[in-house]
C-alpha positions as a printed NumPy array, in Angstrom:
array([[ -25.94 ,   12.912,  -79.783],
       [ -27.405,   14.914,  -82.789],
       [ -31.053,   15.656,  -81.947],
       [ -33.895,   13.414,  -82.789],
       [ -35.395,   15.123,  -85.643],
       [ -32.036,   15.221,  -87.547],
       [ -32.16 ,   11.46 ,  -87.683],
       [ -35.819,   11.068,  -88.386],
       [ -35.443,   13.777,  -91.511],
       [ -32.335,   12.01 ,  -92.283],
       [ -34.349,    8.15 ,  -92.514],
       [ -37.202,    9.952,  -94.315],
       [ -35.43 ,   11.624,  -96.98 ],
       [ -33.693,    8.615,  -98.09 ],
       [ -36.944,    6.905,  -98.063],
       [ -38.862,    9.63 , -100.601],
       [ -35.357,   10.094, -102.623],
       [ -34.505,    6.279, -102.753],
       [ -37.34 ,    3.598, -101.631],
       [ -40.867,    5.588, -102.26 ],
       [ -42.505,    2.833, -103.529],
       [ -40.799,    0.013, -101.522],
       [ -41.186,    1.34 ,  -98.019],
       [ -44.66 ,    1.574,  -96.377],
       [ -43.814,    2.8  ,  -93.043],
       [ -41.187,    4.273,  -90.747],
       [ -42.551,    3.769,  -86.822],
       [ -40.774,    5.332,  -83.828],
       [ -41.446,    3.27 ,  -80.623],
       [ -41.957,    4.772,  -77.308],
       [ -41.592,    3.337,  -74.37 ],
       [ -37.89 ,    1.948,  -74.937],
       [ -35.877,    5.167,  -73.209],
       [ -34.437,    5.344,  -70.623],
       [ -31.69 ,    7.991,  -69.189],
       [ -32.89 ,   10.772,  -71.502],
       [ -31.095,    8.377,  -74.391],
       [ -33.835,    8.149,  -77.078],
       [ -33.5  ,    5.063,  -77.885],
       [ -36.547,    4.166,  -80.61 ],
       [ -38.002,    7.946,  -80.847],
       [ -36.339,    9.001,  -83.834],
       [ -37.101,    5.988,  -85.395],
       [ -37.208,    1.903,  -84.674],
       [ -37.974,    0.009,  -87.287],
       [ -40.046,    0.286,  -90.95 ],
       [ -42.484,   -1.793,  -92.71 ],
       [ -41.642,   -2.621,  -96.495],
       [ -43.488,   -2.798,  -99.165],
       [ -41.404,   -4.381, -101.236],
       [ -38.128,   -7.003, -100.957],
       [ -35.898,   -4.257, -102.041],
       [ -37.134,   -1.794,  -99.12 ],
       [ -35.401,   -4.001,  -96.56 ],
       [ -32.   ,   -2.86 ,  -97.938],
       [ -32.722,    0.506,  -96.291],
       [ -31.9  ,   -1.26 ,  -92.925],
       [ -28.999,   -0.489,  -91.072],
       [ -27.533,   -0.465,  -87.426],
       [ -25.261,    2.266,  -85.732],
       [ -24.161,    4.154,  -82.741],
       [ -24.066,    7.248,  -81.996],
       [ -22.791,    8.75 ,  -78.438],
       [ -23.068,    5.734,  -77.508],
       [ -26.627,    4.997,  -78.314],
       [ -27.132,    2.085,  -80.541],
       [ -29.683,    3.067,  -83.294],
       [ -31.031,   -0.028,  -85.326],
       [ -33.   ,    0.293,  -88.203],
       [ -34.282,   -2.39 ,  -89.193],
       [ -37.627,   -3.814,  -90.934],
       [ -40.823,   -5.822,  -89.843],
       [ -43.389,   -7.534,  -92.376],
       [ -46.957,   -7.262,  -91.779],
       [ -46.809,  -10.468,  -91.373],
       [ -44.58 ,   -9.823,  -88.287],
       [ -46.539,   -7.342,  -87.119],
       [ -49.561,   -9.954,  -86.834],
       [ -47.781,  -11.414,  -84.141],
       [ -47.82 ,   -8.682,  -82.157],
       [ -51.618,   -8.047,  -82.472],
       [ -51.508,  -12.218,  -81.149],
       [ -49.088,  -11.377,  -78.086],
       [ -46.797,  -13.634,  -79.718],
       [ -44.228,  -10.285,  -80.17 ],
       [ -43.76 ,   -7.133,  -78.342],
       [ -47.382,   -5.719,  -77.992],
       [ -45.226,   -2.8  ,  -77.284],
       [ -43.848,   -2.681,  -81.106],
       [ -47.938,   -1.422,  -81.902],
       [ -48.876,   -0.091,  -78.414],
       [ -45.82 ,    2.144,  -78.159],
       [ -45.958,    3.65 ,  -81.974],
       [ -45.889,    6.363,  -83.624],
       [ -46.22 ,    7.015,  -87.877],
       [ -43.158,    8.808,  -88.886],
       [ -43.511,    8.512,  -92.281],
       [ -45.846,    6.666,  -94.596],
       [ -46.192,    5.885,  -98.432],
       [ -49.991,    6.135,  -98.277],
       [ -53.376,    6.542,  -96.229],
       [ -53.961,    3.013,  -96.624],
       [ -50.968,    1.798,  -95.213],
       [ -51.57 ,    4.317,  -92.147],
       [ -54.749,    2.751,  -91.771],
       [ -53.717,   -1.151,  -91.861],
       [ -51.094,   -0.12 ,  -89.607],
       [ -53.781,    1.14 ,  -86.967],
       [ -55.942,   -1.475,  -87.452],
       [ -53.8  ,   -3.662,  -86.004],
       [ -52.825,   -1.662,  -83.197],
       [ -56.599,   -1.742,  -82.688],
       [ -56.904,   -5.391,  -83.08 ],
       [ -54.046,   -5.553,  -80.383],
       [ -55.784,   -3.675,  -77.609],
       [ -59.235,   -5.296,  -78.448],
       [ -57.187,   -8.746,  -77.505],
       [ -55.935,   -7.586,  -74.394],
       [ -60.09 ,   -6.52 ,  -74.137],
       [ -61.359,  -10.749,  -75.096],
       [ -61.515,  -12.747,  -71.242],
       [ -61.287,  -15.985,  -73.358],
       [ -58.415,  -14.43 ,  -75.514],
       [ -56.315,  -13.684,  -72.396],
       [ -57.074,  -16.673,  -71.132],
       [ -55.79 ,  -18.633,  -73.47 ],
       [ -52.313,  -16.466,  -74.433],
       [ -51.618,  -17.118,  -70.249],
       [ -51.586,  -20.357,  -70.911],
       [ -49.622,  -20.321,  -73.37 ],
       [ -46.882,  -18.284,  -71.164],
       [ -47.313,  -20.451,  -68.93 ],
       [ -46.261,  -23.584,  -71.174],
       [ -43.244,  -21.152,  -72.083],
       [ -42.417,  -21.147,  -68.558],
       [ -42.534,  -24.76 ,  -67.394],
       [ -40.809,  -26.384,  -70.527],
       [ -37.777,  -23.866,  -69.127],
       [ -38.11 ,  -25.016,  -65.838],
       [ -38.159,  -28.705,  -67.24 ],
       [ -33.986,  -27.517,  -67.872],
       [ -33.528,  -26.176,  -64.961],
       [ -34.14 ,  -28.545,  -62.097],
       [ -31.129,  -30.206,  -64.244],
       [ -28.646,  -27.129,  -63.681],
       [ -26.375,  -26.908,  -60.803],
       [ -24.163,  -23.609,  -61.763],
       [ -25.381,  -20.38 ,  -59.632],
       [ -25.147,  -18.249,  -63.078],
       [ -27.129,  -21.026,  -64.998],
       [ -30.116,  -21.152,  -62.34 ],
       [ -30.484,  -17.597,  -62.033],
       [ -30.688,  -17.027,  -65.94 ],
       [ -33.552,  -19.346,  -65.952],
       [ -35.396,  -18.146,  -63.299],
       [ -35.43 ,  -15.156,  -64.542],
       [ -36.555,  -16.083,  -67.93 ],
       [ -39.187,  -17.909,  -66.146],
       [ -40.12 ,  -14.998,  -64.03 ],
       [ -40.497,  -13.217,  -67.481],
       [ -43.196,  -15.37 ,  -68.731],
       [ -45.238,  -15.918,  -65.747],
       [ -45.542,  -12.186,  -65.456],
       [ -46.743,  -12.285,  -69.289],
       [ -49.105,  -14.666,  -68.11 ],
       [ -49.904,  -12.207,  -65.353],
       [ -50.02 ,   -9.248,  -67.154],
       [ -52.366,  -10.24 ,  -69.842],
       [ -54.884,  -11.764,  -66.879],
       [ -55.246,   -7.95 ,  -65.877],
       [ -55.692,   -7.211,  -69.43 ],
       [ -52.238,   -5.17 ,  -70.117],
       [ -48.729,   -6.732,  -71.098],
       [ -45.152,   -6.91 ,  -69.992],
       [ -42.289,   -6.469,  -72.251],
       [ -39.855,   -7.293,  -68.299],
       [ -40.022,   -9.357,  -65.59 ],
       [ -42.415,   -7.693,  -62.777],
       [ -40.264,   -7.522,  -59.535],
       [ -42.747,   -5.511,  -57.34 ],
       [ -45.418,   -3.155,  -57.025],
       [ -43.232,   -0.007,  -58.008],
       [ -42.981,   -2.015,  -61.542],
       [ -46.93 ,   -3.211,  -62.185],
       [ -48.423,   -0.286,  -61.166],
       [ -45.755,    2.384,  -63.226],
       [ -47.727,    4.142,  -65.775],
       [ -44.26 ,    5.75 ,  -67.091],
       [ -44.631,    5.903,  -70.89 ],
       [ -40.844,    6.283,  -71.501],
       [ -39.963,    3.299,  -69.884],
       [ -43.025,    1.242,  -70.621],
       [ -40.372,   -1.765,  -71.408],
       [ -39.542,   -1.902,  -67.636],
       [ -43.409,   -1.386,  -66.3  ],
       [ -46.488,   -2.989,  -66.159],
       [ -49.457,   -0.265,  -65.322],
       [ -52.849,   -1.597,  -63.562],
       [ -51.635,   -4.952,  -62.736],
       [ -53.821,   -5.171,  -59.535],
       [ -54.3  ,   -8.638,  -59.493],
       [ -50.878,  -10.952,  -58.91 ],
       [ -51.158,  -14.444,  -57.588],
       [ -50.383,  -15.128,  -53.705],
       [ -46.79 ,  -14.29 ,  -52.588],
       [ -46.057,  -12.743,  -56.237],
       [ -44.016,  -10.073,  -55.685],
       [ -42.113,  -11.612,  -52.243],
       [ -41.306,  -14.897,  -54.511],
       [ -39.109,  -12.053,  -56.974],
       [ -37.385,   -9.846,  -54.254],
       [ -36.031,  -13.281,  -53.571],
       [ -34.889,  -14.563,  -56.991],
       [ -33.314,  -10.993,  -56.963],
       [ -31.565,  -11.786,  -53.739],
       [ -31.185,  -15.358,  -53.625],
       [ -27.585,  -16.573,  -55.314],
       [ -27.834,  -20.39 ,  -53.895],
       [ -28.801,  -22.93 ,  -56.723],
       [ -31.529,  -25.49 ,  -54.947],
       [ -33.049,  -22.196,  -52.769],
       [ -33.638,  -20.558,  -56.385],
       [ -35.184,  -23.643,  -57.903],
       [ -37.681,  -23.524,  -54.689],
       [ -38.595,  -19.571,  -54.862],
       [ -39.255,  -20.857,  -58.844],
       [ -41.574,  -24.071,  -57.97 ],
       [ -43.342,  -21.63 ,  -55.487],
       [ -44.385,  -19.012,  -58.342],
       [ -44.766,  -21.463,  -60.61 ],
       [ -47.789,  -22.642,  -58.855],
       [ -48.967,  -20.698,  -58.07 ],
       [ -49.125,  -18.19 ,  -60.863],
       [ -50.637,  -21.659,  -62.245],
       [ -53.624,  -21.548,  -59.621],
       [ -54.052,  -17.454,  -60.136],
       [ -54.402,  -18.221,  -63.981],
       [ -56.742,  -21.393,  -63.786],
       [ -58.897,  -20.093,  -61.169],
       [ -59.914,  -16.989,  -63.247],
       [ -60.857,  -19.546,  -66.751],
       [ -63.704,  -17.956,  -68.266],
       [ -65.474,  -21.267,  -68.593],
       [ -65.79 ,  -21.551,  -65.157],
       [ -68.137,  -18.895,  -64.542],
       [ -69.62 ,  -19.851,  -68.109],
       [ -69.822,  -23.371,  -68.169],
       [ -73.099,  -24.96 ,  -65.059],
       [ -74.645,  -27.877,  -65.466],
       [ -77.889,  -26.41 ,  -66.48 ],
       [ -76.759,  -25.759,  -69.595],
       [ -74.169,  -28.644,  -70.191],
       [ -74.569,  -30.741,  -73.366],
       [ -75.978,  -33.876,  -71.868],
       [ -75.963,  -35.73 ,  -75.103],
       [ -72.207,  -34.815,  -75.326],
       [ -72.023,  -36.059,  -71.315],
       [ -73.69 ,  -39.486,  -72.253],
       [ -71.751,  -40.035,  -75.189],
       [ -68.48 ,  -39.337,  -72.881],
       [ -69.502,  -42.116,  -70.827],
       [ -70.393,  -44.387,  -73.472],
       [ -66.735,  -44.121,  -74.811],
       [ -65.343,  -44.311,  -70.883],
       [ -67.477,  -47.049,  -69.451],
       [ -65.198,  -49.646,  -71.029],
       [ -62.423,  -48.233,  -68.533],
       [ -64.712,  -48.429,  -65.513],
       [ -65.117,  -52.375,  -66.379],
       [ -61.765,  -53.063,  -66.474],
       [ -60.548,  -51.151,  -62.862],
       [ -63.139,  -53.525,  -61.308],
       [ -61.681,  -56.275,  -63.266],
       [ -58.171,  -55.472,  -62.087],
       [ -59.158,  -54.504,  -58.668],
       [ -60.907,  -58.26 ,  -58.269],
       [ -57.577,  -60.002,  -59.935],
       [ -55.216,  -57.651,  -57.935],
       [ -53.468,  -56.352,  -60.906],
       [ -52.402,  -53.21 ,  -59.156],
       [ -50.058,  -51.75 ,  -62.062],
       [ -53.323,  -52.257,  -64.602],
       [ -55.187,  -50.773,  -62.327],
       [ -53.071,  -47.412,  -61.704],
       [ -53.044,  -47.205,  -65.181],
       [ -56.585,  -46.953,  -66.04 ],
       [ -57.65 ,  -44.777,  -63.129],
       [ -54.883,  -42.212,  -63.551],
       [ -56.73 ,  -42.298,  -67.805],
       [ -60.003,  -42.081,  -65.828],
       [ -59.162,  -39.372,  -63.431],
       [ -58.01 ,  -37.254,  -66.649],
       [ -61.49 ,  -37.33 ,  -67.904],
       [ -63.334,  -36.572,  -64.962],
       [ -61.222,  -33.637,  -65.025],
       [ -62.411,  -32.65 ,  -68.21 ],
       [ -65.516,  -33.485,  -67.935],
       [ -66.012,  -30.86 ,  -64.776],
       [ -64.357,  -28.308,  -67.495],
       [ -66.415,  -29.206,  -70.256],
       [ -69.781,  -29.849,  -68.817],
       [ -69.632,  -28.311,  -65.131],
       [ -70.311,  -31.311,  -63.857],
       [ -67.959,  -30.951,  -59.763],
       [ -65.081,  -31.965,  -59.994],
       [ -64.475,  -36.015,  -58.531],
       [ -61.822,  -37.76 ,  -57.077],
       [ -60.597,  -40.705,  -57.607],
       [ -57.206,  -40.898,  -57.59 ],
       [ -57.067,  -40.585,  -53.188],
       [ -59.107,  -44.026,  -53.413],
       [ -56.124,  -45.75 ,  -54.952],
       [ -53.658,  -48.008,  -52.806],
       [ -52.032,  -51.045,  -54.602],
       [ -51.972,  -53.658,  -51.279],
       [ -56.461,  -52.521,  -50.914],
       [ -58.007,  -51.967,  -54.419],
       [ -61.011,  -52.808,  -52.871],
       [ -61.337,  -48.832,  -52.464],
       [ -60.575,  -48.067,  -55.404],
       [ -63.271,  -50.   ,  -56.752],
       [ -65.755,  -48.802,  -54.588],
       [ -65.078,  -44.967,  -55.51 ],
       [ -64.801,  -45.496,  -59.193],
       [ -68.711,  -47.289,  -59.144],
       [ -69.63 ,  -44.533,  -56.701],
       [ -68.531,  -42.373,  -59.29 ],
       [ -70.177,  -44.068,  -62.247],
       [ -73.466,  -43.952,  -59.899],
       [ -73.343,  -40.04 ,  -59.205],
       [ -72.622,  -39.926,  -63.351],
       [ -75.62 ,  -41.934,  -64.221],
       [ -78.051,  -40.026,  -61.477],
       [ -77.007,  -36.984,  -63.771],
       [ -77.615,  -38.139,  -66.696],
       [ -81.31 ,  -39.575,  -65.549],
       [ -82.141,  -36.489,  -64.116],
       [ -81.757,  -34.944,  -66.996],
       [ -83.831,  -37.197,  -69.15 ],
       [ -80.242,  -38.498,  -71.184],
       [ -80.352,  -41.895,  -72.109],
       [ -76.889,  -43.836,  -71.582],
       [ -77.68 ,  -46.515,  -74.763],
       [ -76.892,  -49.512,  -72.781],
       [ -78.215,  -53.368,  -73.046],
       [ -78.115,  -55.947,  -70.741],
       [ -76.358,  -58.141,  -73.933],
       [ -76.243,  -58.45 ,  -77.671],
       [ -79.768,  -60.218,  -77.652],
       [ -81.18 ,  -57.582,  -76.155],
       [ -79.272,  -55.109,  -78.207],
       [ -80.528,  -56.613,  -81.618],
       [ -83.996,  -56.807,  -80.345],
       [ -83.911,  -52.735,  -79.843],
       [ -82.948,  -52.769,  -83.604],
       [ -85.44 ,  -54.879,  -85.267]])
């Protein structure tokens, strides 16, 4: 393979000699190489500044190293300071050529902007979530496939994004899937694609759960080893949330809490109408809506989390009643502790009296 330098000089002087104004930057990208083979160091991709400098792209091989040349917007590059593309692509570059000291300096703003988001708890937060949605709506197509090949492809693009999710909840990134500790604790700059360095934290049974998708060829055994990381990579993430540690009562909004219940106390009415009449499907239908909110409202207002869901048992919803008004009680104790009035009358007369 010629060496690296030919290849940059070679990229560069086309750039000055034929797209000086329409190129901004040429980037080499480390962390791609592996086997000595260079791949990304004498160049990876450039930025144009114009429509005209992405005709300087190209793709080749040489010694059998593939050598792709191709362009990213700024606007591309954005997504990378999100997490939505390679952080690697900013983390991993270095300026090769550009037209000016203004474009140098965009260019390592965003790099900047980048690391600072792998910095923000609520940031990372959030962009695990967001692998983790990745992850289940390909899981929602596999518990459908029966092939051996077909399984294992998913799982492993699953595996991918729930050690995204991962990765960014110890504040670093992976471009792989994380098989074991060799892999998340690898500070090896060349092959940066392949490792994850200083990811300490990993849910229960993290690394176990991918020796065996590595191992594991039979279809219904793979779709268990998935469900198992699955949740609880789901737990790991939702048990570090920012708000939790944020969010106590003391401080909730308890005008926001009252006017909660004012929207929800229509639903509480009608499970103990249903419950009386023994309309069991009416019933599971409002308290599964009801248990949603309670859930939110220990999010939102760190109010503990209640159950009511265990109460429910079409052929007694005499106990499902009960929980659901000892649930409106414990509600209402909170609010008149905290001095919150609820806005209720006993009817309209009353109601129109307040107003007058």
């Amino acid at each position: 393979m010629k060496k690296t330098n030919e290849l940059t000089n070679w990229v560069i002087s086309r750039i000055e000699n034929e797209y000086k104004d329409d190129i901004a930057l040429l980037i080499a990208l480390h962390g791609h190489t592996t086997n000595d083979d260079q791949h990304g160091v004498c160049f990876d991709y450039f930025v144009p500044a114009t429509e005209r400098g992405n005709e300087l792209s190209e793709t080749f091989i040489i010694d059998g190293v593939g050598h792709d040349l191709y362009p990213r917007s700024w606007e591309r590059l954005e997504e990378s300071v999100n997490l939505n593309d390679m952080p690697i692509i900013l983390d991993g570059a270095e300026i090769l050529y550009a037209r000016s000291k203004e474009d140098e300096e965009r260019f390592l703003s965003l790099k900047k902007r980048m690391l600072d988001n792998l910095k923000d708890e609520e940031f990372v937060y959030g962009k695990a979530l967001e692998y983790m949605d990745e992850a289940l709506e390909i899981y929602r197509t596999l518990i459908f496939e029966d092939c051996s090949y077909r399984v294992m492809a998913e799982a492993g693009y699953i595996h991918l994004f729930l050690s995204k999710a991962v990765a960014v909840m110890n504040h670093t990134y992976a471009e792989e899937p994380i098989m074991n500790k060799k892999q998340a604790l690898n500070s090896d700059a060349d092959s940066r694609i392949y490792h994850c360095p200083n990811m300490k934290q990993v849910p229960e049974g993290f690394f176990e759960n991918a020796e065996k998708l590595m191992r594991e060829k039979n279809p219904e055994e793979i779709k268990k080893v998935i469900l198992e990381l699955l949740k609880t990579t789901r737990k790991f993430i939702l048990d570090r949330n920012p708000g939790n540690q944020a969010k106590e009562l003391s401080n909730a909004d308890f005008g926001a809490l009252a006017s909660w219940y004012r929207e929800l106390s229509l639903t509480w009415r009608r499970i103990r109408y249903f419950a009386d009449n023994n309309m069991a499907e009416e019933a599971y239908c409002d308290a599964g809506y009801l248990q949603q909110e309670l859930f939110y409202i220990a999010q939102e207002f760190g109010v503990e989390e209640m159950n009511l869901l265990d109460s429910y048992d079409p052929d007694d919803l005499g106990r499902l009643k009960a929980c659901a008004d000892e649930l409106e009680r414990k509600l209402l104790s909170i609010l008149r502790d905290h001095q919150t009035p609820v806005n209720s009358y006993e009817s309209v007369d009353a109601f129109l009296k307040a107003r007058s």
